[in-house]
Residue, then its C-alpha position, 0 to 999 in steps of 0.5 A: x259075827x251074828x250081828x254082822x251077819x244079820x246086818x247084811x242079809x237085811x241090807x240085802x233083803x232091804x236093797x232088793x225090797x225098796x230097789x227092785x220089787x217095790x218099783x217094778x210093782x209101782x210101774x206094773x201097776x201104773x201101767x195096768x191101771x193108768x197106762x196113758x198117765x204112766x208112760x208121759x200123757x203124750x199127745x200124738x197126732x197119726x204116729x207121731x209124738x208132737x209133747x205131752x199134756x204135762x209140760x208146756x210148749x212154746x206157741x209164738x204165732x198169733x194164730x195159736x193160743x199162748x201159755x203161761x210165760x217160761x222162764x227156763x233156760x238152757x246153756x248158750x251154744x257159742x259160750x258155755x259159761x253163759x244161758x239162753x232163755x229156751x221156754x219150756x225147756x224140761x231139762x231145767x225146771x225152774x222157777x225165776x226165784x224172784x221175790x214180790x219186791x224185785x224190781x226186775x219182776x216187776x218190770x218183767x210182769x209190765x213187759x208181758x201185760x204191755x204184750x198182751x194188751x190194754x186194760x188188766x191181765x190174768x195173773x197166770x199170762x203175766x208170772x212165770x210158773x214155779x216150774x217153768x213148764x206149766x201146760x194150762x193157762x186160766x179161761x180168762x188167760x185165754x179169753x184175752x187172747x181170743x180177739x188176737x187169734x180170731x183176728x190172726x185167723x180171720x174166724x169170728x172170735x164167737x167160734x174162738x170162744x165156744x173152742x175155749x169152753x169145750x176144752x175147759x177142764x173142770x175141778x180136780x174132784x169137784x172141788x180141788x184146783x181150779x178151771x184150767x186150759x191145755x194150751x197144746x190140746x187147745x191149739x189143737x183142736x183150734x188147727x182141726x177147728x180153723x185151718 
């Protein structure tokens, strides 16, 4: 009986120690220290919420700077049996799961270089990211963009360009990752820059 005993009052002690204090203590924190990060990194404009600085957004316009392609999906409208591509679709993460030697990758990456224009493309605008909700693109998955959006906006892309490198963000560190874009927070500043 006193091992009995014993054994419940840990599984209590436990419960309420790993299912109650710990995350209360771990979002206190997270809002004392990293408020902005802890509630979603969302990006407003005025009062409204227009996303977050951590999960992509569709831009199809010529006008606006384009992310890493999506491949996520969501369940089709007219047949629940069946799925639709919806890009950047956060309630289904994923990946395509397609390895090197498929061949559907491999027409998939043509199709999307084809798009994007003659000569060679930037990994990062060819391949889905293992998530599907990646929100940065390289500088170079933006530098092949900028003729079209100059273009699209009849800016001189020299502009574009100088845009491009102010939201440039640097290593993680120093040193940890690599020169990463915002693709929303540059499409953005691209709207205040070039109505």
């Amino acid at each position: 009986m006193t091992q009995l005993r014993a054994a419940i009052v840990l599984s209590i002690l436990f419960t309420l120690l790993t299912g109650l204090v710990y995350p209360l203590a771990i979002t206190g924190l997270g809002q004392v220290l990293l408020p902005h990060q802890a509630n979603g990194s969302l990006i407003k404009r005025g009062e409204t919420i227009i996303g977050s600085a951590l999960v992509g957004q569709h831009f199809a316009s010529d006008r606006y700077f384009q992310g890493r392609p999506s491949v996520t999906s969501a369940v089709d409208p007219a047949d629940a049996t069946k799925t639709i591509d919806a890009p950047y679709n956060a309630a289904n993460s994923t990946g395509s799961n397609l390895g090197p030697s498929s061949k559907a990758l491999a027409e998939t990456m043509e199709a999307r270089a084809k798009a994007l224009g003659v000569g060679p493309q930037p990994a990062d605008m060819v391949t889905a990211s293992a998530s599907g909700l990646d929100p940065h693109i390289t500088p170079s998955g933006a530098g092949v963009q900028i003729a079209r959006i100059a273009k699209a906006r009849g800016k001189p892309e020299a502009e574009i360009r100088a845009l491009v490198e102010r939201h440039t963000e640097g290593r993680d560190l120093g040193v940890l990752g690599q020169l990463r874009i915002n693709v929303l927070v540059l499409n953005l500043a691209l709207d205040a820059a070039t109505p």
